[in-house]
NUROMI-680251 format. One record per residue (C-alpha): residue number from 0; residue in one letter; x, y, z. Coordinates in nm, 3 decimals, always signed. Example, Ala and Ser with C-alpha at 12.3 -4.5 7.8 and 13.67 -1.06 7.14 Angstrom:
<sites>
SITE   n res       X       Y       Z
SITE   0   A  +1.230  -0.450  +0.780
SITE   1   S  +1.367  -0.106  +0.714
</sites>
This chain:
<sites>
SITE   n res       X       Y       Z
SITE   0   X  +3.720 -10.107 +10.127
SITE   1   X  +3.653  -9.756 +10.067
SITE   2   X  +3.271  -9.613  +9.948
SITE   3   X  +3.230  -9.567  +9.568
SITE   4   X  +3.306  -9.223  +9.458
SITE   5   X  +3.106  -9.031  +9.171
SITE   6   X  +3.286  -9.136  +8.891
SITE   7   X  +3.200  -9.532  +8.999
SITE   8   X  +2.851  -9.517  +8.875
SITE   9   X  +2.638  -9.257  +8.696
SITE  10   X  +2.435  -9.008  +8.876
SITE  11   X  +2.103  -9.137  +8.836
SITE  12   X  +2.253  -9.456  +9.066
SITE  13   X  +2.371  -9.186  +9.314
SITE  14   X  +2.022  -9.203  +9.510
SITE  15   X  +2.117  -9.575  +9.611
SITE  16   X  +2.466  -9.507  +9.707
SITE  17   X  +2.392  -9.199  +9.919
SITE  18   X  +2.142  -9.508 +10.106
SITE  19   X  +2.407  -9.706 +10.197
SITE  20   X  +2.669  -9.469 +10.367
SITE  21   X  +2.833  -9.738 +10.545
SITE  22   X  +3.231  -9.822 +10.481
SITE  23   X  +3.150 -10.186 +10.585
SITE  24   X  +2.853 -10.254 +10.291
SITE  25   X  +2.849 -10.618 +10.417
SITE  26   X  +2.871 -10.608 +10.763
SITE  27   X  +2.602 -10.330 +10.706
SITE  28   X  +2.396 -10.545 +10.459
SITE  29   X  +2.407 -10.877 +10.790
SITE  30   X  +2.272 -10.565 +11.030
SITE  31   X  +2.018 -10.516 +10.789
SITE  32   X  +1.871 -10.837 +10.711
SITE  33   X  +1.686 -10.869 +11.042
SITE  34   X  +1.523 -10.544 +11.005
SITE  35   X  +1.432 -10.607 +10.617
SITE  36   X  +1.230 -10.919 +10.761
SITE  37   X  +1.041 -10.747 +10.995
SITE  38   X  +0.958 -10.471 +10.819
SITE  39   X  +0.826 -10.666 +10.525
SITE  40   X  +0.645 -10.904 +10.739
SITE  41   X  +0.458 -10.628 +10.898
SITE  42   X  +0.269 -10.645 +10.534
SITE  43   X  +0.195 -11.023 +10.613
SITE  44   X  -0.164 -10.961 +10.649
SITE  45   X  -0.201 -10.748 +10.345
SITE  46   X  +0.048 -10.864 +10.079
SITE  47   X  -0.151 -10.783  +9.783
SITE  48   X  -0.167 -10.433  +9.924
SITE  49   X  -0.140 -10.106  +9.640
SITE  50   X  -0.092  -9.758  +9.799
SITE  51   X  -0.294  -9.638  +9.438
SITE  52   X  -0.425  -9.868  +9.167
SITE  53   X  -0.120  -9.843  +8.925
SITE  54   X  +0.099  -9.904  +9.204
SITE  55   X  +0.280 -10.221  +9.286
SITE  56   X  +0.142 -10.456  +9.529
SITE  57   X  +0.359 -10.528  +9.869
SITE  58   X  +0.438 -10.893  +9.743
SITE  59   X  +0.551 -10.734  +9.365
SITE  60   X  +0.773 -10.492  +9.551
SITE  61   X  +0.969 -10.748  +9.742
SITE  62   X  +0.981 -10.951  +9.415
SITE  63   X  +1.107 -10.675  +9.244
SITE  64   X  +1.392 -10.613  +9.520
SITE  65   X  +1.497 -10.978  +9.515
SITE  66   X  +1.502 -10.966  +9.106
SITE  67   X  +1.735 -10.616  +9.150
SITE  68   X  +1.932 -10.769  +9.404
SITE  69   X  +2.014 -11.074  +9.187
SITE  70   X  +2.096 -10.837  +8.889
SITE  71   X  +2.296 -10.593  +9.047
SITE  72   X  +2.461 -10.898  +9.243
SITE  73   X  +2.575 -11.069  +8.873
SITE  74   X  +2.708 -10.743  +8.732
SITE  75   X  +2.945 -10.690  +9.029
SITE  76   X  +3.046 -11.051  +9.023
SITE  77   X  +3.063 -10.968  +8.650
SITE  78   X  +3.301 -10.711  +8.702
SITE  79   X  +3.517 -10.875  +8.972
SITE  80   X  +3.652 -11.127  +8.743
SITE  81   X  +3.793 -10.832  +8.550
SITE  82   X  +3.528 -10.914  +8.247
SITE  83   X  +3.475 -10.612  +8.042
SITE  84   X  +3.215 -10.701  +7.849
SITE  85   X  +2.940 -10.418  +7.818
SITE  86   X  +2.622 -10.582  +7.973
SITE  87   X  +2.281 -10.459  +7.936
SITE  88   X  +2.034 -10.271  +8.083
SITE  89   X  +1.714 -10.390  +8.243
SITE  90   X  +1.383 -10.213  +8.239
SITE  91   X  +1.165 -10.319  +8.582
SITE  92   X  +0.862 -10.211  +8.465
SITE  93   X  +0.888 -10.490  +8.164
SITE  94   X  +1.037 -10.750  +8.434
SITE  95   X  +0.719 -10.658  +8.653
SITE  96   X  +0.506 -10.705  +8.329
SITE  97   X  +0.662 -11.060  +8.330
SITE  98   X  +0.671 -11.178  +8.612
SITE  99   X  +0.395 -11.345  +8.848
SITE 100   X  +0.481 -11.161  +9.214
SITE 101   X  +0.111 -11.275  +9.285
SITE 102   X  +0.153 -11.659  +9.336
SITE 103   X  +0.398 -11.690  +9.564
SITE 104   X  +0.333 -11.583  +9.939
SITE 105   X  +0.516 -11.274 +10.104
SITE 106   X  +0.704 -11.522 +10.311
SITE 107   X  +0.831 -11.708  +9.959
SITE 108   X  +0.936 -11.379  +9.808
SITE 109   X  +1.138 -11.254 +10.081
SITE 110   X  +1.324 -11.556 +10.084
SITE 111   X  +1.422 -11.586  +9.778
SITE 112   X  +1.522 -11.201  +9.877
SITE 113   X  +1.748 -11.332 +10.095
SITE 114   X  +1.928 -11.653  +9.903
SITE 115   X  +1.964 -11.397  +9.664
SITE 116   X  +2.140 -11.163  +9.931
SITE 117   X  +2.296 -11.453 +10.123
SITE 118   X  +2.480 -11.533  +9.745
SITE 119   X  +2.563 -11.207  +9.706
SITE 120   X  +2.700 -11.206 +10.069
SITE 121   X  +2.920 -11.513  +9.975
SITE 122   X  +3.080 -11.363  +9.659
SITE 123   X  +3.158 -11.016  +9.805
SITE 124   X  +3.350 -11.162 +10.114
SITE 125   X  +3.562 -11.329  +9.879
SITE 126   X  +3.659 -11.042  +9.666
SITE 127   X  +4.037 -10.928  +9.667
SITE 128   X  +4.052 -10.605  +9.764
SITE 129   X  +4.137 -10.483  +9.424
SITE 130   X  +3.853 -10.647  +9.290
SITE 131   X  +3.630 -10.355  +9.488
SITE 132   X  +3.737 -10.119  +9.192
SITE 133   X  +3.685 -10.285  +8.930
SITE 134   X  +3.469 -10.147  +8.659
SITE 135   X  +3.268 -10.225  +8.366
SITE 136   X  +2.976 -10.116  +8.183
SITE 137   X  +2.559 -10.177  +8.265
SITE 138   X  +2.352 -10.000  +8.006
SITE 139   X  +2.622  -9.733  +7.847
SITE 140   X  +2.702  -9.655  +8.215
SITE 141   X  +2.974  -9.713  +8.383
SITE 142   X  +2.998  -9.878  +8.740
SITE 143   X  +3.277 -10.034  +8.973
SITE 144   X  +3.207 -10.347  +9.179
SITE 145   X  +3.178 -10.158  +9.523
SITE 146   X  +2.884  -9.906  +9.354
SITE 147   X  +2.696 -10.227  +9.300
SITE 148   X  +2.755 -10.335  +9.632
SITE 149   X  +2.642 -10.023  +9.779
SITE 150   X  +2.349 -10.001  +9.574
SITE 151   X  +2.205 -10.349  +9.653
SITE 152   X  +2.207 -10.187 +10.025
SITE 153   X  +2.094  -9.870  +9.914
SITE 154   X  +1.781  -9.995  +9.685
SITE 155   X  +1.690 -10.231  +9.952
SITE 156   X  +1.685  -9.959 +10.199
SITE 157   X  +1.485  -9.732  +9.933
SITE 158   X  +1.199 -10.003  +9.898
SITE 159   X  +1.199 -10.043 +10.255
SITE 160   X  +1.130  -9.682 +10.282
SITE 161   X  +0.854  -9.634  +9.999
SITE 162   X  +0.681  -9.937 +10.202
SITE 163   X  +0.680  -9.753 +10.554
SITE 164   X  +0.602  -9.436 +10.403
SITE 165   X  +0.303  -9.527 +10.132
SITE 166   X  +0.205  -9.882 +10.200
SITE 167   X  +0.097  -9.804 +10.613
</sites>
């Protein structure tokens, strides 16, 4: 499999991408599941943790990663079955709005993180190879199925980061 190029996904997606620099996204997302779990268990004894008021809490972060992961995770099974129906966007601040990241535990969220990742595992080990390049459309924008796959690696590495950085 080679990495997505520029025209796979829109810039604004490029952020993601440039995360995951890897050739091997899956062997790189297995590396990284270890370290995702310790890194978000450091917050174990402050899960309801905000770096600022309007910020997300620890627990709503990893929520929101494992509701990203399963979205980004449909659209490039979407795609791999060569479906080229335009699907649509999705705004996270309205899915945070909706969603209840508070009654769960930390330990909870991050597994359903990680079905949703072990899933996503599953389908992209049984892609073709020209499945990779398949594209379709998210939103107006266009993306192929190994952009996705990069930026499930990517955004999980970008929340990991954000948490180091503002959350210690």
């Amino acid at each position: 499999m080679t990495r997505p190029q520029p025209g796979d996904y829109p810039p604004f997606y490029a952020r993601y991408v440039n995360l995951a620099p890897e050739e091997d996204v899956v062997g790189a997302m297995l590396a990284q599941a270890p370290l995702t779990r310790a890194q978000i268990l450091n917050f174990a004894d402050r899960p309801d943790h905000r770096y600022a008021p309007d910020k997300w809490s620890v627990k709503q972060v990893v929520g929101h990663m494992a509701d990203t992961e399963r979205v980004f995770g449909f659209r490039a099974l979407w795609y791999a079955r060569a479906d080229s129906s335009p699907l649509p966007g999705f705004e996270q601040d309205d899915w945070m709005a909706a969603s209840d990241f508070g009654t769960p535990t930390l330990e909870e969220l991050l597994a359903g993180f990680e079905a949703a990742r072990s899933n996503n595992l599953f389908v992209l080990r049984q892609l073709a190879p020209e499945a990779w390049a398949r594209q379709g459309s998210a939103n107006g924008h266009p993306f192929t199925v190994r952009a996705y796959a990069h930026g499930m690696l990517g955004h999980e590495r970008a929340h990991l980061q954000i948490l180091m950085e503002r959350y210690t």
